[in-house]
C-alpha positions, 0 to 999 in steps of 0.5 A: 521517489514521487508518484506521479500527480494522477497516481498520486489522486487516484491513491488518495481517493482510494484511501478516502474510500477505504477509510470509509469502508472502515468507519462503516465497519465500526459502525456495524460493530457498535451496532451489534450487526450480524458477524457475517455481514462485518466480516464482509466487509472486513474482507472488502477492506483489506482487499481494497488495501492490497489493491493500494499497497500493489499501486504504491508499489507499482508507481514506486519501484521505478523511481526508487530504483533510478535513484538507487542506481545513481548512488556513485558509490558501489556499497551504497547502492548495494545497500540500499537495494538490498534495504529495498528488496527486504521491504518489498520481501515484507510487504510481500510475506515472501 
């Protein structure tokens, strides 16, 4: 279950930024900023962390599933689908 090297550089810079943006966030409350403003931007982050978590996902799923489906054994595979269908149904809040 690898992504893929681009995929890979892409997600790093990604988290490389967001954890920027969270350090500016810390740094807006330890200078009293106005709430608005760091709500702002807390929102900026989370949705910075979706878009992430949507790419992990979607470089993910389908070698996660190859390498279900080469289970020999039945049980196995049932298994591990349905430990993967939770974490996606977690992930999701479905």
């Amino acid at each position: 279950m690898e992504i893929a090297d681009k995929a890979k550089e892409r997600t790093i810079y990604s988290l490389k930024r967001t954890e920027g943006q969270i350090r500016g966030i810390q740094k807006m409350i330890s200078e009293s900023r106005d709430c608005i403003d760091v709500l702002n931007q807390v929102d900026a982050a989370i949705g910075a962390l979706s878009r992430i978590e949507d790419n992990i996902l979607h470089n993910l799923i389908r070698p996660c599933i190859e390498d279900i489906l080469k289970e020999k054994k039945r049980a196995e595979r049932e298994e591990k689908l349905i430990e993967l269908l939770e974490l996606i149904r977690r992930l999701r809040k479905i």
